[in-house]
C-alpha positions as CSV (number, residue, x, y, z in Angstrom):
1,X,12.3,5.3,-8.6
2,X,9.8,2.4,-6.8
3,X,8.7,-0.4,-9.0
4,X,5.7,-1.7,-8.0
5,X,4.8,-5.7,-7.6
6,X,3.7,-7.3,-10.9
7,X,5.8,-7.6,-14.0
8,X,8.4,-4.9,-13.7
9,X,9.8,-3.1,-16.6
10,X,13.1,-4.3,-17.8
11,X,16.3,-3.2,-15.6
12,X,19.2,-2.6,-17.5
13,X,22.5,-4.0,-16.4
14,X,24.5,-1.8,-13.7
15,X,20.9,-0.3,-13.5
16,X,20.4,0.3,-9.6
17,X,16.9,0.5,-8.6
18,X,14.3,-1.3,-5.8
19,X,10.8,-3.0,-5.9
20,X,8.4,-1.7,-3.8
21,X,6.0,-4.6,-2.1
22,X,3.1,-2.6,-0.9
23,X,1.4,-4.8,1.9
24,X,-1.5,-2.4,2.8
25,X,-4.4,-4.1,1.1
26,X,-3.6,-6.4,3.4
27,X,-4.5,-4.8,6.5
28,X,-7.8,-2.9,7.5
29,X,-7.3,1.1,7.0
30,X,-7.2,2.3,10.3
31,X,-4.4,-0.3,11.7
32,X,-1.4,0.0,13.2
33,X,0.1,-2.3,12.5
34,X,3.0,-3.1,10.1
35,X,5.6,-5.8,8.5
36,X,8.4,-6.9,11.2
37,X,10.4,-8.4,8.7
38,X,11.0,-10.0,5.4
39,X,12.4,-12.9,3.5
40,X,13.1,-12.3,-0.1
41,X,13.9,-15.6,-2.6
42,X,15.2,-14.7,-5.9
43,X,15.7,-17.0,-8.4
44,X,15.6,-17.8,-12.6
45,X,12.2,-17.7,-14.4
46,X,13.7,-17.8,-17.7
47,X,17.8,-17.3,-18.9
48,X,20.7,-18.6,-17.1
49,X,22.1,-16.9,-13.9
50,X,24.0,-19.7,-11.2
51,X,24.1,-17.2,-8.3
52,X,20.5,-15.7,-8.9
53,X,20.6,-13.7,-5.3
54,X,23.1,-12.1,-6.5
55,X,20.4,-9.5,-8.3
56,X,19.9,-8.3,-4.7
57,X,21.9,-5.5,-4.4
58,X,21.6,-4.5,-0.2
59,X,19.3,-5.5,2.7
60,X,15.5,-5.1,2.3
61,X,14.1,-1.9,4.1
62,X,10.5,-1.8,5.6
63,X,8.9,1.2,5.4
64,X,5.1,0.7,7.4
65,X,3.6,-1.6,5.6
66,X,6.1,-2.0,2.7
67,X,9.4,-4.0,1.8
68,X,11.7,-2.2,-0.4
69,X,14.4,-4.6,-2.3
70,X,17.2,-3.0,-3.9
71,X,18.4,-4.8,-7.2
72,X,20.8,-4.5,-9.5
73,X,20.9,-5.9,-13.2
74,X,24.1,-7.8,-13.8
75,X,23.2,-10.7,-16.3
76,X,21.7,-9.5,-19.2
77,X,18.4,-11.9,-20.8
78,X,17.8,-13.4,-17.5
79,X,13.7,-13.1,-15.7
80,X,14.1,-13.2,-12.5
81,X,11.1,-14.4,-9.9
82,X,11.3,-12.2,-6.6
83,X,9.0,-13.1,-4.3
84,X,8.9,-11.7,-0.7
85,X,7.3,-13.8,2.3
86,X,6.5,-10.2,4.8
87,X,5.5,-11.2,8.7
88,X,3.5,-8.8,10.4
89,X,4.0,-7.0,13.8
90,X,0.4,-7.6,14.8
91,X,-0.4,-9.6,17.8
92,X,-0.4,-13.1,16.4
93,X,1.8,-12.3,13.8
94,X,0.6,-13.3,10.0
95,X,2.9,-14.2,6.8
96,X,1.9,-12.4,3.8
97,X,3.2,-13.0,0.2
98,X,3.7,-11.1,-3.1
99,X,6.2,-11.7,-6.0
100,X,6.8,-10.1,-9.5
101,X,9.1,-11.2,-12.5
102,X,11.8,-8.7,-13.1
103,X,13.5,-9.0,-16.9
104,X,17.3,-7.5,-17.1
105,X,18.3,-6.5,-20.5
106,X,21.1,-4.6,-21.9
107,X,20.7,-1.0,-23.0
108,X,19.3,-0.9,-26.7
109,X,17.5,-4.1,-26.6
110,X,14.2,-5.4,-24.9
């Protein structure tokens, strides 16, 4: 499963799963161009987590012109802000942003 950017739907702990950050709007429809790389900055909306980056789970992927973030719940009533700073591969290179809250819950609660 994708996740799209916005407020996700809750990840469970030990739930494995990535958010999709779909940069396309941001380039015109015929273009060629891409994301180069990414930097993704987790940390605590609401809850308690000290190590927040630890709800990335592997290195981002780029796919065209999307990031994929791979996350895993592991501390359970805890809203997570993940925001991802994507630079383009165009000639003069731009730095485009997106973010979305992800919840983590345990199973059987919300």
């Amino acid at each position: 499963m994708s996740r799209k950017v916005g407020m996700q739907e809750p990840l469970a702990i030990g739930e494995l799963d990535q958010i999709e950050f779909d940069y396309s709007g941001n380039f015109a429809e015929d273009s060629i161009y891409g994301i180069a790389s990414v930097a993704v900055t987790i940390t605590v909306a609401r809850g308690d987590d000290p190590a927040p980056e630890g709800l990335e789970a592997d290195a981002p992927t780029i796919s065209g012109k999307s990031a994929f973030i791979p996350v895993q719940g592991s501390v359970r009533n805890v809203t997570y802000l993940v925001e991802c700073m994507a630079t383009t591969d165009e000639p003069v290179p731009r730095v485009l942003a997106a973010a979305c809250y992800l919840p983590v819950v345990k199973l059987g609660q919300s």
